[in-house]
C-alpha positions, -999 to 999 in steps of 0.1 A, spaced: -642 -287 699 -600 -291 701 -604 -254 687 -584 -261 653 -593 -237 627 -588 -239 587 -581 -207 569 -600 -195 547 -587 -203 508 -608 -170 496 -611 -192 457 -632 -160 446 -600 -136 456 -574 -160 436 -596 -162 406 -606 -129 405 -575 -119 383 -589 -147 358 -623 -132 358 -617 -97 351 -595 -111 321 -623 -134 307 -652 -106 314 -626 -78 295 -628 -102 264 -666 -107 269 -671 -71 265 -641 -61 238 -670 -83 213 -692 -72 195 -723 -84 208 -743 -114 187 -713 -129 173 -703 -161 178 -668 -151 192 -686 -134 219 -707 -162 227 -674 -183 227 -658 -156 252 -695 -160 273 -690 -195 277 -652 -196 292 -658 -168 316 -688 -194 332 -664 -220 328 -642 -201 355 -670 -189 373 -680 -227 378 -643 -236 383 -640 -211 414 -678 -225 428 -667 -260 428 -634 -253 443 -653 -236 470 -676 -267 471 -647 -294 472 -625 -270 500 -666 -278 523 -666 -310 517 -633 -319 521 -631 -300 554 -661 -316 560 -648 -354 554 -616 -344 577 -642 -333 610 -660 -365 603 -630 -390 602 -614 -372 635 -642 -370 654 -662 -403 670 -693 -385 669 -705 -352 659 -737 -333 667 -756 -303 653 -780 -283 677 -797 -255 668 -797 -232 693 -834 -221 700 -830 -212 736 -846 -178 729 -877 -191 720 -878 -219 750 -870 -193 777 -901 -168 765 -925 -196 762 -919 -208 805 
C-alpha cells in the first residue's frame, strides 16, 4: 500500500437536495393519478442516477488500483479462527 486515499464523493449527500424536491411532488399528488405516477417514476430515475454514480466512482477507483499496481491480492483475514483451532 503507497497509502493514497480517495475521498469520499458522498453522491447520496449531493443528490439529496434533488430528492427531497422530486419526493415533495410525489406527495403534493393526489394519489392514483397518472401525474403522480409520472412524479413516481422521476424520483426513481434520480434514485437510480445517484446508485450508479456510486457504482461508476467503485469501479472506476477500482480500474485506477488495478492499472497502478503489478499485482494485487485479497486475503481474508481468518487468523482468529486458525489461532483457536492449534
Amino acid at each position: 500500500s503507497r497509502g493514497k486515499t480517495e475521498p469520499n464523493p458522498r453522491f447520496y449527500r449531493t443528490g439529496e437536495k434533488r430528492l427531497k424536491f422530486y419526493q415533495r411532488r410525489v406527495s403534493r399528488k393526489k394519489k392514483g393519478s397518472a401525474n403522480r405516477k409520472k412524479a413516481i417514476n422521476r424520483l426513481g430515475r434520480q434514485h437510480l442516477k445517484i446508485s450508479r454514480q456510486r457504482e461508476e466512482h467503485a469501479k472506476r477507483l477500482a480500474r485506477c488500483v488495478i492499472r497502478s499496481n503489478d499485482l494485487v491480492a485479497y486475503v481474508r483475514a481468518a487468523c482468529r479462527k486458525a489461532r483457536f483451532e492449534s
